[in-house]
N, C-alpha and C positions, 0 to 999 in steps of 0.2 A: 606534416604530421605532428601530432601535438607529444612532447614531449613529459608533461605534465603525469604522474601518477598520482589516480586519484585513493586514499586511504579511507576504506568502507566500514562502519562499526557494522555488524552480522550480530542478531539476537535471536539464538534458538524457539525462541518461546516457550511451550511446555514443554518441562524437562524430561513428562512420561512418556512423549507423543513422539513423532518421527523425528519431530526438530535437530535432534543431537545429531541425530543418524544422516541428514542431509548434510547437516554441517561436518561431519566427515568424509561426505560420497566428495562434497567441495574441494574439499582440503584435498584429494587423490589428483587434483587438474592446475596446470599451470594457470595462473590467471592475469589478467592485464594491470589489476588493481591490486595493493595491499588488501587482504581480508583480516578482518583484528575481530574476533569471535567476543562475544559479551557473554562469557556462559562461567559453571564450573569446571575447571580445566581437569580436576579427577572425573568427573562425570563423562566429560566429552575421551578424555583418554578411557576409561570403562566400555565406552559406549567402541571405539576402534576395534579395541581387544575382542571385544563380542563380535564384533563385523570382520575381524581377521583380517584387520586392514592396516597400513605402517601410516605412522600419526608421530611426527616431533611435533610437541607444542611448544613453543618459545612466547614468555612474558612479553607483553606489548609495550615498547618504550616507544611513546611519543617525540619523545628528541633525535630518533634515527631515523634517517634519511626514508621516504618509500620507496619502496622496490615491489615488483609484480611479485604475488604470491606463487611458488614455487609445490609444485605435487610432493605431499609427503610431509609437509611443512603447513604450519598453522598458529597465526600468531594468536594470543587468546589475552585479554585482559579479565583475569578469572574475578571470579564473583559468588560467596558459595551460597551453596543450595540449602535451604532451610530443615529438609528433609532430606531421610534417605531415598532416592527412585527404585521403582518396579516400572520397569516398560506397561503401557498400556493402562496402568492405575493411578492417575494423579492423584495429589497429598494436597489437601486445601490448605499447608502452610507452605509453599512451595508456592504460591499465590506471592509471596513478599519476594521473594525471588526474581520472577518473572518480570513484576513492577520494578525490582531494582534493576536488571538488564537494561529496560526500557529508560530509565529516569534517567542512567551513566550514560546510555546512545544519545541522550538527547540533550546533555549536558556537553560532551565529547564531540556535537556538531553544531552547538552554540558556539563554542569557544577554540573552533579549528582544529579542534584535533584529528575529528573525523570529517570526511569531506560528501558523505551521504552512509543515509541508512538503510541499510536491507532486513528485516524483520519476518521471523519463522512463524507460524501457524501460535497464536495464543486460544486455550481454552477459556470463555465467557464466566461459566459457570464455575470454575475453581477459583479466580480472581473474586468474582462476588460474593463466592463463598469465605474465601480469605477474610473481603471489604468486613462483611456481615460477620463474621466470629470474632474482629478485631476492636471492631465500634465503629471504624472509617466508614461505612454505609452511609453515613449521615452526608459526606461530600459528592456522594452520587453512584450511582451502577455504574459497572465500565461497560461502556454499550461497544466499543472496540478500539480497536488500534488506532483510527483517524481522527475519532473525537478525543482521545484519553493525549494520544503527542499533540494536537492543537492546542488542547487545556494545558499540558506541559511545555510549551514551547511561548508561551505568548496571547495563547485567548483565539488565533487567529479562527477567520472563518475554513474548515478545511472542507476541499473540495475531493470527494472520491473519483479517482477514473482507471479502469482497469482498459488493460492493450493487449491484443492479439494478433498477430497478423493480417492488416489490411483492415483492422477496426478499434477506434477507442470507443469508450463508452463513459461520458461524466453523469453525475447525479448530480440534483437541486436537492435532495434532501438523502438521508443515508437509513437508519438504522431505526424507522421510528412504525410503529406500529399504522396501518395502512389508513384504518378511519381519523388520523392523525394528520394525514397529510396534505388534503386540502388546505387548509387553517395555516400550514405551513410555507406553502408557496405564495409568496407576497412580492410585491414588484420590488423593496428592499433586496431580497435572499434571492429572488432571482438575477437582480441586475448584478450582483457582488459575484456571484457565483458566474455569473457568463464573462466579470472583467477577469475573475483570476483564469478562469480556462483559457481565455485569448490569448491574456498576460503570460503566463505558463508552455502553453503550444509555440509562445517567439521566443520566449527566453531558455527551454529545457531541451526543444524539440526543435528551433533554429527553421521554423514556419515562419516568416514573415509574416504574410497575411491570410492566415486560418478560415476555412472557411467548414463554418460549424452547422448543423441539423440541428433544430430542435424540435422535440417532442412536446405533443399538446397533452394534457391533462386528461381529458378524457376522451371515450372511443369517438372517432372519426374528428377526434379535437377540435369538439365539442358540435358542430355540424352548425353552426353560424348560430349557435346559443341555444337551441333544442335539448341538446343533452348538458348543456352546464355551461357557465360563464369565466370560467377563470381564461378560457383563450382569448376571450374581448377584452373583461376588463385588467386582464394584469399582463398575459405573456405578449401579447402583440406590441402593446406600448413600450415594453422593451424594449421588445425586437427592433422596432422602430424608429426607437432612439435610438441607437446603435448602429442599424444602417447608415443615419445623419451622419454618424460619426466613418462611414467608408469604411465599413465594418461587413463582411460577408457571414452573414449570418440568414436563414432560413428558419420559417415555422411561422407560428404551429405547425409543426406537421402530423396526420396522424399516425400514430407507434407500430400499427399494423401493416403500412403500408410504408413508410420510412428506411424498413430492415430491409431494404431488396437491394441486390446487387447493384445496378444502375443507379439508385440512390448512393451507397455508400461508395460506389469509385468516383465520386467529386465530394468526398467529404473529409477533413481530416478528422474531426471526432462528431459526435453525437452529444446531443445533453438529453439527460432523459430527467422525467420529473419526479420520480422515485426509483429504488432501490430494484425490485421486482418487474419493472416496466424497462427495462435497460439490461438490466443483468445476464439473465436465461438467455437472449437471443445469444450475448457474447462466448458466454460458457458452453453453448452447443455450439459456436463456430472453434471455439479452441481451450474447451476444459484441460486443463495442464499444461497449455501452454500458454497461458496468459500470465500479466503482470498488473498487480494493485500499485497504483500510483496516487498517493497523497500530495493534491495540489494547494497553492494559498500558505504554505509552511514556512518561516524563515531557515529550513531546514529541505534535503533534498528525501523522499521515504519511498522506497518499493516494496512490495512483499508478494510472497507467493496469492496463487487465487485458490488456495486450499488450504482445508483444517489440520487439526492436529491428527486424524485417522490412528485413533490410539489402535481401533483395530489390526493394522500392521505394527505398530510398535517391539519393536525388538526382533523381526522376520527379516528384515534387511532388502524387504523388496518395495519399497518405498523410492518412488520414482524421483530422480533429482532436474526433472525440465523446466517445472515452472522457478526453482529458484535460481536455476543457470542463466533462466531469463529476468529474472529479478535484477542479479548480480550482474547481466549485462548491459541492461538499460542505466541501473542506477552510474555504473562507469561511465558511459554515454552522454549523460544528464548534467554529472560532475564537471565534466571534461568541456561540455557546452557552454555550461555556468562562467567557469574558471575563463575559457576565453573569451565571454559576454557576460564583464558580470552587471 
């Protein structure tokens, strides 16, 4: 048994939204990991007091030894808030907040401090709003959390893949408006995207040799060129090459028929070719108990598979499973890395 603790930076995300509030349901459970909280340490002790819940925060010293996170206890590397909070009503300057969270995680797992990142629900629209009131618009919309820590971490290509019991699910492209997408899938993005899932399921997940599904582009993927060509001329030649390489990989296959039991008990993940072609099935096998996992990162990154639900904010019934499994995997992931690195 591995010996190793691994130390996880945790970033609430929006400060209006359940984020603080998980990060306290956290904090009440012994954990295997150091947890080191990126938030502000008055806010998250505000947020206890409201929840009626016992909360020592203790400053985060990177030169002391890690030790499993202890119930009741919460280490926090505070970081303050731009604004005052109201549960449920984000402040567009609390926008710089959020990004500094995110920037210090991702600096603190460049430079060893932190050994993976767990990351809270962020709201789209407050960030942009921020971007756009500040002038920063100019460097880009933040379209989310996988492209915004890739562009932070190094440029990498990042690969999305969220897990559930008994299913991953990767994407070839993420966040991009749907009539965008073909244009998108190119035998480049595709072949990069299929090395790092491989690469990732041996080295996070200790699969040797992965054997992946992939989804065709279009219905019945593509029905031998009738309905569209991208399964001839781009995803097969992958595939293909790939196999050369004694590689188990499968596809086209088509999307409709891919998602069946039989299918998915000899597969360890799936690659789907968009965002919406992949997702739904996974979320109706385990909304809330699922886990975003950013692949392709020099960085290890999990996150809940749910938003910031301002609508619960501040009622305290905000469910803490998807990030119990967040904070599980990403320990898992650490601990795998650490002894294969």
């Amino acid at each position: 048994m591995s010996t190793f603790i691994p130390t996880l930076a945790l970033t609430p995300g929006e400060p209006a939204g359940i984020g603080p509030e998980l990060c306290v349901q956290l904090a009440q459970r012994d954990l295997p990991a150091r947890i080191v909280a990126l938030a502000d340490a008055p806010w998250l002790g505000e947020t206890a007091r409201r929840m009626d819940l016992p909360l020592r925060i203790e400053p985060f010293d990177p030169q002391a030894p890690a030790r499993p996170s202890r119930a009741g206890v919460l280490s926090v590397l505070s970081l303050p808030l731009a604004a005052p909070v109201e549960p449920g009503r984000p402040c567009t300057a609390n926008g710089a907040h959020v990004l500094a969270t995110l920037d210090a995680a991702v600096d603190g797992c460049l430079d060893g401090r932190f050994d993976a990142l767990v990351t809270g629900p962020v709201h789209k629209g407050v960030i942009n709003d921020y971007l756009q009131a500040t002038g920063a618009v100019d460097e880009g919309i933040f379209s989310g959390h996988t492209e915004y820590l890739a562009q932070r971490s190094g440029g990498a290509l990042p690969v999305m893949m969220l897990a559930t019991e008994g299913l991953r699910v990767a994407l070839v492209t993420t966040h991009l408006p749907l009539a965008e997408v073909p244009a998108a899938i190119t035998r480049e993005r595709l072949g990069e995207t299929l090395d790092i899932l491989h690469a990732d399921l041996q080295k996070d997940f200790g699969i040797a040799r992965p054997r992946i599904l992939v989804c065709g582009l279009n219905p019945h993927a593509g029905e031998d060129g009738h309905l569209g060509r991208e399964e001839i001329d781009i995803i097969t030649p992958v595939l293909a090459q790939r196999r050369r390489r004694g590689w188990r990989v499968e596809g086209p296959l088509p999307a409709d028929t891919l998602f069946t039991p039989h299918n998915l008990a000899r597969a360890d993940a799936v690659l789907a070719m968009y965002h919406d072609q992949g997702l739904p099935v996974l979320k109706h096998l385990g909304f809330g108990r699922a886990v975003n996992i950013t692949l392709g990162l020099p960085l290890i990154r999990t996150s809940v598979d749910h938003g910031t639900a301002l609508e619960l904010a501040g009622s305290g019934q905000a469910r803490i499973d998807s990030l119990m499994l967040a904070v599980e995997l990403a320990t898992r992931m650490a601990i795998e890395r650490q002894a294969n690195p």
